[in-house]
C-alpha positions as CSV (number, residue, x, y, z in Angstrom):
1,X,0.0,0.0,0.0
2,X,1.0,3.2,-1.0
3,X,0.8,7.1,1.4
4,X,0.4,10.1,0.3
5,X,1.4,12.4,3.6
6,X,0.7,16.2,3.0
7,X,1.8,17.7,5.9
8,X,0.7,21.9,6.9
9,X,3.5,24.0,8.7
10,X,2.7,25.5,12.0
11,X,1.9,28.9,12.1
12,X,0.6,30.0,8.7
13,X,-2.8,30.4,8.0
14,X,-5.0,27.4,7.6
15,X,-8.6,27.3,7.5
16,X,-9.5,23.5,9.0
17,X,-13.4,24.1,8.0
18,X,-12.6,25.3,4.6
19,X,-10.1,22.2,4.3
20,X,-12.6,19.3,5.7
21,X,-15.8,20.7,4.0
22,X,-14.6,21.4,0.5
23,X,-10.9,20.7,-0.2
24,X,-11.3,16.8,0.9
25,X,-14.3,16.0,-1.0
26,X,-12.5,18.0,-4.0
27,X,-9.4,15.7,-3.6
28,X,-11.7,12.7,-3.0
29,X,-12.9,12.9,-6.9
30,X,-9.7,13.0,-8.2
31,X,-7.9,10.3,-6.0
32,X,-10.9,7.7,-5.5
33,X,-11.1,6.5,-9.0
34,X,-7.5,5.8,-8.7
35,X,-7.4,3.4,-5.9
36,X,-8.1,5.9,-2.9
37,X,-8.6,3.4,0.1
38,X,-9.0,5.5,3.0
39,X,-7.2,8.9,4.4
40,X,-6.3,9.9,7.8
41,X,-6.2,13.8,9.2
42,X,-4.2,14.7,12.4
43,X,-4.5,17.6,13.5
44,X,-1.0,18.3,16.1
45,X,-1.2,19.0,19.1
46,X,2.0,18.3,21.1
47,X,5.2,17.2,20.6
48,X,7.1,15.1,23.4
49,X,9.6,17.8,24.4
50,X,6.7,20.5,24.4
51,X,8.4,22.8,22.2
52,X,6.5,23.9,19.2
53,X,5.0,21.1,16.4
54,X,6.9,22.1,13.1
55,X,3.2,21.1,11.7
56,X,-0.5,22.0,12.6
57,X,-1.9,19.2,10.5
58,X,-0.6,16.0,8.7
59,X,-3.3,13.9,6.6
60,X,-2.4,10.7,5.2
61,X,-4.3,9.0,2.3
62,X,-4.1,5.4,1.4
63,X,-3.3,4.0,-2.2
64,X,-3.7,0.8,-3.3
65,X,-1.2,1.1,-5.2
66,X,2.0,3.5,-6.6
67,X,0.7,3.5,-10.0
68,X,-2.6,4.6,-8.5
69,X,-1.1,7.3,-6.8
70,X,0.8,8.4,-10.0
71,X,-2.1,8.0,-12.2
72,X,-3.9,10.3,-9.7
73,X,-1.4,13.0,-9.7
74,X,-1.0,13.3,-13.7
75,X,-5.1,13.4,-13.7
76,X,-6.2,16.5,-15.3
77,X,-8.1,17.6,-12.5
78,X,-5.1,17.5,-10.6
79,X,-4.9,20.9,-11.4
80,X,-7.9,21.8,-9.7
81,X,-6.5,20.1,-6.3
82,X,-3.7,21.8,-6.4
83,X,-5.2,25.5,-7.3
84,X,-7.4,25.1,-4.2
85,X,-4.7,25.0,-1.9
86,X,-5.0,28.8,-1.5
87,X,-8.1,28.8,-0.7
88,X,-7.4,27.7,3.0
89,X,-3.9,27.6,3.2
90,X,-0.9,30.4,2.9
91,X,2.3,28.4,2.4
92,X,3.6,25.4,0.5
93,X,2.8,22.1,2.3
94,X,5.4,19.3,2.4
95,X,4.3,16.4,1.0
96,X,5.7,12.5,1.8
97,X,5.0,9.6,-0.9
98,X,6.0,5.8,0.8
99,X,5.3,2.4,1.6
100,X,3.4,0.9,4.0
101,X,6.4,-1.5,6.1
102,X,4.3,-4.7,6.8
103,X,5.7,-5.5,10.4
């Protein structure tokens, strides 16, 4: 299994309603006809040293495969994902592509 982690700096502007209530259904269109399984959103609220989280929200989405996620991310309404982005966010999130380690 595939992730997708798209994780949101701390301290720059980002809108959690705007993000649950229209970005995740927008990304849901695009990734679930590729093999979109499930996706996971923390929002961070500590860190184990108390000093400040580096981010205010990591979401995780399940592939069921690499080629899935690929195939998602050349769709053409890819675009669309991505131009939403300032719509409830003010920076550049980092974003993580791996493997799910079977343990």
């Amino acid at each position: 299994m595939t992730i997708l982690r798209v994780c949101y700096k701390y301290g720059i502007r980002f809108d959690q309603d705007y993000y649950v209530s229209r970005h995740l259904p927008l990304a849901a269109t695009v990734f679930g006809p590729h093999g979109l399984k499930n996706v996971e959103v923390m929002r961070v609220t500590a860190t184990p040293d108390r000093s400040k989280p580096h981010y205010q929200l990591i979401v995780s989405a399940y592939f069921e495969s690499a080629a899935g996620l690929q195939n998602a991310m050349q769709s053409p309404q890819m675009s669309q994902v991505l131009a939403d982005v300032q719509n409830y966010y003010d920076g550049v999130p980092d974003v993580l592509i791996g493997e799910v380690v079977p343990i």
